[in-house]
N, C-alpha and C positions, 0 to 999 in steps of 0.2 A: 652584634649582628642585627640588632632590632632595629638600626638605622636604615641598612640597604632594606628590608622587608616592609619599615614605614616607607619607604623612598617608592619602592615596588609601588604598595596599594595609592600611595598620593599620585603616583604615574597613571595606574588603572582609573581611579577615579576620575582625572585629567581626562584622561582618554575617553571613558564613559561619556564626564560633560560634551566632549567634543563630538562625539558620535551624534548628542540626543541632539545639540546643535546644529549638527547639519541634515540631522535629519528633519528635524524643525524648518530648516531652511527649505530643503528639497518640497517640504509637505507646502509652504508658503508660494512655492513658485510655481508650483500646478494648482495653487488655489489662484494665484495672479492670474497666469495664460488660460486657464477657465475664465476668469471676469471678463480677459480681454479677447477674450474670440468669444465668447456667446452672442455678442449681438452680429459679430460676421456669420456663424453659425445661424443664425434668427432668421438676416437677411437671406440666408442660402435656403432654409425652410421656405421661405416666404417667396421666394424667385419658383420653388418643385410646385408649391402649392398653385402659385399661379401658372405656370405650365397645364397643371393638370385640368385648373378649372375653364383654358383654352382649350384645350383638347376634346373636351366634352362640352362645349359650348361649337366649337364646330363638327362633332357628333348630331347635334342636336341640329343645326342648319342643314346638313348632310338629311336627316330625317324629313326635317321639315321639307326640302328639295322634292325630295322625294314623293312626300305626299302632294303638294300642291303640284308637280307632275300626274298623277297618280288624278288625283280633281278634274284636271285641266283636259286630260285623257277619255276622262268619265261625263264630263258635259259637252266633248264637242261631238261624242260620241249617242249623247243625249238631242243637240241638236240634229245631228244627221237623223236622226231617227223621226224628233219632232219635222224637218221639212219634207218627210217622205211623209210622213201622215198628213199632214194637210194638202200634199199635193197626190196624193188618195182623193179624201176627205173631196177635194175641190174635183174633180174627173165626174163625177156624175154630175155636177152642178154648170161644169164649162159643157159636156155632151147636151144637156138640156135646152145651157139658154143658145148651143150652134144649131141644135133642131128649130127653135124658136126665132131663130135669125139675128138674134142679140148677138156686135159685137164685143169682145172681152176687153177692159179697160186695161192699160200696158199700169203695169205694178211694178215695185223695186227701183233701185236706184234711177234705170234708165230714165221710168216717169217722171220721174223728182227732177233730172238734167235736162228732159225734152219742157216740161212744165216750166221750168226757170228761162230756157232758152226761146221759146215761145213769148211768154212773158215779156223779155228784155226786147224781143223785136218788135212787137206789138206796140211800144210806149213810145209815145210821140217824143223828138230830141233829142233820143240817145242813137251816137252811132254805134253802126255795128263795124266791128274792125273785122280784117280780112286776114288772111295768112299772110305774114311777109310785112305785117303795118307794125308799126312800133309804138 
């Protein structure tokens, strides 16, 4: 009877090897499909990361928007205030020279277009074109 009881344990042993082999194997093919999706996995980090550093890179423009609104706001607000002072500033100096009979010299763009316009009619050879001339 020592035959079937050797026959037994050479089966178990069998059996054992087979196990630790397949488990061998199992442990080999999750170490494969880790080697072979890590770098899809890499690429998938590297796609969230870039995501994120959009996101807060148009956070940051959003700000910036913001502020130079926020600037743009605060200077025209600065000019309005600067042309009201000067044209303060200048009221006792226009009442003076209208007492004195001085009159006031035309300033701002108009000057600059009547000065140019004056100018060009003035200069001997140049015509002046009319409405309606092409």
């Amino acid at each position: 009877m020592s035959a079937p009881r050797d026959l037994l344990n050479a089966s178990r042993r069998q059996l054992e090897f087979l196990q630790e082999a397949i488990e061998r194997e199992r442990r080999l093919q999750g170490e494969v499909a880790a080697l072979v999706s890590a770098p899809v996995d890499a690429l998938f980090d590297l796609l969230e990361e870039t995501g994120e550093t959009l996101r807060l890179q148009a956070e940051a423009l959003e700000s910036a928007g913001r502020a130079l609104q926020e600037t743009a706001a605060l200077m025209k607000h600065q000019s309005e205030r600067f042309e009201r002072t000067v044209g303060a500033l200048r009221q006792p100096a226009d009442l003076a020279k209208a007492a004195a009979g001085v009159k006031r010299p035309q300033r701002g763009r108009t000057a600059v277009a009547t000065t140019k316009r004056a100018t060009r009619e003035t200069q001997p050879g140049v015509k002046r074109r009319r409405a309606g001339d092409s």
